[in-house]
Phi, psi and omega in degrees: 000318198267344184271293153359291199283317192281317183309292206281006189247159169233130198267153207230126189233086211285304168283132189315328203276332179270335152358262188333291187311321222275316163311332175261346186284307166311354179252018181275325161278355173287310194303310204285314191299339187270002188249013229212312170253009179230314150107028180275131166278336188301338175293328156301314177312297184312314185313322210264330173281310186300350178276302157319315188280305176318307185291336175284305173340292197302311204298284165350314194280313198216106147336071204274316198249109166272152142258170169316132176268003146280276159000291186069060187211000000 
């Protein structure tokens, strides 16, 4: 179903920071594979910080949930 969704939808990526985020999301199987060959798990770790910080960048940036501007919810 989700293999489904990813063929027919189209993703639309406006701002540099969903760039950004959407490029590091996507280097998650080069990681696991380059730690698979060297066997350093730290590589991960770095991945995993560099991931945080992208998403926070993102967070930061880009709206996802605004709130109601009566309401203030």
């Amino acid at each position: 179903m989700l293999r489904k969704a990813a063929r027919e939808e189209v993703l639309i990526l406006d701002h540099e920071k969903e760039w950004k985020l959407g490029k590091c999301i996507l280097r998650f199987p080069e990681i696991l594979q380059k730690i698979l060959e060297d066997l350093l798990l730290h590589t991960l770790c770095d991945y995993l910080y560099e991931l945080a910080t992208t998403f926070t960048e993102f967070y930061d940036n880009c709206y996802c949930v605004e709130k109601d501007r009566q309401s203030g919810e």
